[in-house]
C-alpha positions as CSV (number, residue, x, y, z in Angstrom):
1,X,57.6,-43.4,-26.0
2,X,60.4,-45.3,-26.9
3,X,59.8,-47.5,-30.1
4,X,61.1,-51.3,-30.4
5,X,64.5,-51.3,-31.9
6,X,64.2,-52.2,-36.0
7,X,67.2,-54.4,-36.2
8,X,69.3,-57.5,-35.0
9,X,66.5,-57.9,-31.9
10,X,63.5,-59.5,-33.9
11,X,63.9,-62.7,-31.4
12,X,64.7,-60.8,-28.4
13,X,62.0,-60.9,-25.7
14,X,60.0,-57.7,-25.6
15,X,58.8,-55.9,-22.5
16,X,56.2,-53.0,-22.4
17,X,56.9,-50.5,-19.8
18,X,54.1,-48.9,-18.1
19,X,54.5,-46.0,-15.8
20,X,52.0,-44.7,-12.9
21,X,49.4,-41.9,-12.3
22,X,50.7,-38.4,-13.0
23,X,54.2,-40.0,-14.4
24,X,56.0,-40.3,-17.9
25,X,57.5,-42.9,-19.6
26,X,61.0,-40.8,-18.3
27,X,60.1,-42.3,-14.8
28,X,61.3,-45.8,-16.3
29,X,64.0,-44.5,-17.8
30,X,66.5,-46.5,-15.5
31,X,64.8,-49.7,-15.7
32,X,64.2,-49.4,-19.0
33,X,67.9,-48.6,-20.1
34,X,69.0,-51.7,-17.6
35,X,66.5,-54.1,-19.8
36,X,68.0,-53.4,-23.2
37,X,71.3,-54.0,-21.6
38,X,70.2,-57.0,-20.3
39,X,69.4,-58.5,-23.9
40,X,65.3,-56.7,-23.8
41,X,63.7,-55.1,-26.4
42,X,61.4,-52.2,-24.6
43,X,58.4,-50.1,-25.6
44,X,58.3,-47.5,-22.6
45,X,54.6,-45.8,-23.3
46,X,53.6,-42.2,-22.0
47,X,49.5,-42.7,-21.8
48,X,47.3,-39.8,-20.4
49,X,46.8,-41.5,-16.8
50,X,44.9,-38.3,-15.2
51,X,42.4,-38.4,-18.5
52,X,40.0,-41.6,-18.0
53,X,39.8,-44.4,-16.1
54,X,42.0,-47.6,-15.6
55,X,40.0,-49.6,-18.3
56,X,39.9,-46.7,-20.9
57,X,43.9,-45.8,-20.2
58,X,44.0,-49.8,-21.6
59,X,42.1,-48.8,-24.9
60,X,44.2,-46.4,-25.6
61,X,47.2,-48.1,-25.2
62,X,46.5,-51.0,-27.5
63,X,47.4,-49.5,-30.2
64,X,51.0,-49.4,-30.0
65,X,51.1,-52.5,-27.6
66,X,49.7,-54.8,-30.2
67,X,51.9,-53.3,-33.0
68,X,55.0,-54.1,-30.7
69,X,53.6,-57.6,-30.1
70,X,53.7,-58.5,-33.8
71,X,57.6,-59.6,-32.9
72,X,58.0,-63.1,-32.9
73,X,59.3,-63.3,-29.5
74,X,57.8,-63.3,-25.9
75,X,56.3,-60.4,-24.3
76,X,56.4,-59.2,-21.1
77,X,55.2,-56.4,-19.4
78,X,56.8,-54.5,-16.4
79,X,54.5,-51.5,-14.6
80,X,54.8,-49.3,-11.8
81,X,52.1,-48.1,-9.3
82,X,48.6,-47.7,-11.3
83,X,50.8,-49.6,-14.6
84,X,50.2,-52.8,-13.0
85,X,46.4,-52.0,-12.8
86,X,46.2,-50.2,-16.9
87,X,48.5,-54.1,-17.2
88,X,45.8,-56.2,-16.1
89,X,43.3,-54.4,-17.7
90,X,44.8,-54.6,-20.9
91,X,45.8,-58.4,-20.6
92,X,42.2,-59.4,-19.3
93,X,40.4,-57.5,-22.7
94,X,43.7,-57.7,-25.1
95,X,46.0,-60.9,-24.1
96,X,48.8,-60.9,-26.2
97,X,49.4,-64.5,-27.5
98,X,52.9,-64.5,-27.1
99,X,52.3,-63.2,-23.3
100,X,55.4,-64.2,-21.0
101,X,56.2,-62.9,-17.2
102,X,54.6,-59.4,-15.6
103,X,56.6,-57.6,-13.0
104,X,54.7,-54.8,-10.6
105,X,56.2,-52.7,-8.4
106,X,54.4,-50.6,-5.5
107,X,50.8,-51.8,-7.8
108,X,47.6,-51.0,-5.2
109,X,45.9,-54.1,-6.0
110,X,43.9,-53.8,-2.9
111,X,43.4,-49.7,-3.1
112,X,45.6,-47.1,-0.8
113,X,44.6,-45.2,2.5
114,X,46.7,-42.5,0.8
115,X,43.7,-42.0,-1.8
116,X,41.1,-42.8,0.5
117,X,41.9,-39.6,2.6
118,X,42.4,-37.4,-0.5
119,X,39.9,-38.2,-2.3
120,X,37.0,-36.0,-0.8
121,X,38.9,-32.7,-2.2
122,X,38.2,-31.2,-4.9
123,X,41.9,-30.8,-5.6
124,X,42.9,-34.2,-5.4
125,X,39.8,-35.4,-8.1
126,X,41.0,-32.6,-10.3
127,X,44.2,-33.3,-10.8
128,X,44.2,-37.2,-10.6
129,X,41.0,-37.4,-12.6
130,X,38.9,-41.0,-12.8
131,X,41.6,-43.1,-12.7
132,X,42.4,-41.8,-9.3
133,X,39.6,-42.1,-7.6
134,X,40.0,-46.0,-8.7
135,X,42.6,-46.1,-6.4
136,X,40.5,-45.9,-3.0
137,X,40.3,-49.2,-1.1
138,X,36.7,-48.7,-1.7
139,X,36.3,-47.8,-5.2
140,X,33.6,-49.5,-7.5
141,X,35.3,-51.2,-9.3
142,X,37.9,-51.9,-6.8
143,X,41.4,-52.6,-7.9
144,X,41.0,-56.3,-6.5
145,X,37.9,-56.7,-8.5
146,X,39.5,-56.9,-11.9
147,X,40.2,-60.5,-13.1
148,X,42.3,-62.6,-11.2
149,X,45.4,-63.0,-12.9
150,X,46.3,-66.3,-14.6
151,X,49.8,-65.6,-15.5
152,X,53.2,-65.4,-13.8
153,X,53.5,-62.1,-11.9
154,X,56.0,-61.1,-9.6
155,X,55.1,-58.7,-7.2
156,X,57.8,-55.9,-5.9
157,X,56.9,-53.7,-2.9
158,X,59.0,-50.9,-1.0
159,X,59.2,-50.8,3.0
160,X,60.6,-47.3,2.8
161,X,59.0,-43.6,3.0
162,X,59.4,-40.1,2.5
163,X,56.2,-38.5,3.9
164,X,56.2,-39.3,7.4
165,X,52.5,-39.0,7.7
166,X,51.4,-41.0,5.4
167,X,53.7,-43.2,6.0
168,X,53.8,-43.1,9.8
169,X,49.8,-42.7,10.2
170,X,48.0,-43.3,7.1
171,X,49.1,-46.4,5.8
172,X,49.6,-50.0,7.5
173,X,53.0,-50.8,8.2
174,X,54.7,-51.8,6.5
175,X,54.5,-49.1,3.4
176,X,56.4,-47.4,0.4
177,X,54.1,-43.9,1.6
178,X,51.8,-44.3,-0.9
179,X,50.8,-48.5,-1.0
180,X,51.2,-50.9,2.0
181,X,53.2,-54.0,1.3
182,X,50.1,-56.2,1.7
183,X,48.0,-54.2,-0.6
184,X,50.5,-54.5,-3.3
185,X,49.5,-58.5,-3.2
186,X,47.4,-60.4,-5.4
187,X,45.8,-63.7,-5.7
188,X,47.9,-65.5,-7.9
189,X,50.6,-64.1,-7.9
190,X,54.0,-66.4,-8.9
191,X,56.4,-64.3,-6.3
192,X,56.6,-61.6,-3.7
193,X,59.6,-59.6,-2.6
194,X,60.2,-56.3,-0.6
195,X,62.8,-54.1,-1.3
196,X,64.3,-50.7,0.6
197,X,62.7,-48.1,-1.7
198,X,59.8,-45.5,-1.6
199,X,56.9,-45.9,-4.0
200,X,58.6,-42.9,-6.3
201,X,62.2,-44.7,-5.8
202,X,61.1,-48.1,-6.9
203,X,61.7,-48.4,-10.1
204,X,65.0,-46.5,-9.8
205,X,65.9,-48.9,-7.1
206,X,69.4,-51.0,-8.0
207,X,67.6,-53.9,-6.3
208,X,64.1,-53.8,-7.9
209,X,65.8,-53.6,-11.1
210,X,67.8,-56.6,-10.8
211,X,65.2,-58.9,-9.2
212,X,62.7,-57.0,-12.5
213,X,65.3,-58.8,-15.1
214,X,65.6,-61.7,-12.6
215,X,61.7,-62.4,-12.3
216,X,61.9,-62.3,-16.3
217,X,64.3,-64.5,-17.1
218,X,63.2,-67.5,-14.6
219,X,59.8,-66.1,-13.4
220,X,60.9,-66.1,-9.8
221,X,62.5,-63.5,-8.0
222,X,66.5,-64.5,-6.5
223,X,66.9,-64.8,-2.7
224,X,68.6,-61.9,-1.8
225,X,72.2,-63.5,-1.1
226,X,72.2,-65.0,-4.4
227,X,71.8,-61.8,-6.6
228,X,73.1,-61.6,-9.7
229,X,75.7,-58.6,-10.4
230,X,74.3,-56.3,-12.3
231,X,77.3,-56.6,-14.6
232,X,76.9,-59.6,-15.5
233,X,74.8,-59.0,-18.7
234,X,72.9,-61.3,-21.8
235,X,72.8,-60.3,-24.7
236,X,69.9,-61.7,-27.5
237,X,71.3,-62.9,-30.6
């Protein structure tokens, strides 16, 4: 976990970083590093995501999140995969006050096929533990049945795969190989975009990192012609 800078960033928006099942905090490492140059303050949490389920994963990262939230300055969070879930969880038992813009990328909110044909093996519930069998489209809860959000939340998705099965015969198309693009919608939401990246690649992804900082700054995402360079940077005096 990376701690919030001590010094000359008091006023600077914060953003908790929340990375997905069977990750680390190392997974964000690229986004994260493109936020604080970008005038950020981060928190990028490791949480045991294999260990409980989505609303117990929020307990235990409350902690830490509400000690970072004592800055006088907005928060925001920014989640990949099951993130966005642990994100919503979190907000709906433990909204910050000074809550600002929430970015997802590849988030199930409606459930995957991926998990749906795993989870009947033993392997599969071993290793992903509850959390992962919240991830069916058919879970109880489902993903979709946590509370709407009231927010701003920009929603990234990937169009691109590396496992041609699931990606080819698994999933709806379009897919990152592990979440369709219209699962990774949710009612509410203040934007949608689609970028060229795999579920594992989006938050690496040049583009999903730029329209991440983008989203923050003017909760909408940029039309693709209009990007900003990404060396153009703020800083937060």
């Amino acid at each position: 976990m990376h701690e919030a800078p001590q010094s000359g960033d008091a006023r600077c928006p914060g953003v908790v970083l929340l990375h997905g099942i069977a990750r680390t905090s190392v997974s964000l490492t690229r986004l994260e590093r493109a936020l604080r140059a970008n005038g950020f303050a981060t928190l990028n949490i490791d949480y045991a995501s294999r260990r409980k389920p989505i609303a117990g994963l929020a307990d235990d990262i409350h902690p830490k999140v509400a000690r970072f939230a004592e800055r006088e300055a907005p928060l925001h969070f920014v989640a990949h995969s099951m993130g966005g879930l642990v994100t919503r969880a979190y907000i709906a038992k433990y909204r910050p006050d000074r809550l600002a813009g929430v970015v997802m990328l590849g988030t199930p909110h409606g459930g995957s096929e991926v998990a749906d044909l795993l989870s009947g093996y033993r392997l599969y519930n071993a290793f992903y533990g509850p959390a992962g069998l919240e991830l069916t489209t058919t879970s109880t809860p489902r993903p979709d049945a946590l509370p709407p959000v009231d927010y701003p939340v920009g929603v990234i998705a990937g169009n691109r795969f590396i496992d041609p099965v699931a990606g080819l015969f698994v999933l709806p198309k379009p897919n990152d190989g592990r979440v369709s693009v219209q699962s990774t919608m949710v009612a509410g939401m203040a934007d949608h975009i689609v970028v060229k990246a795999s579920h594992t690649g989006l938050p690496r992804h040049a583009a999903a990192i730029e329209q991440t900082i983008a989203f923050l700054r003017d909760g909408r995402f940029r039309p693709s012609e209009s990007q900003e360079p990404a060396s153009l940077r703020r800083s937060c005096a």
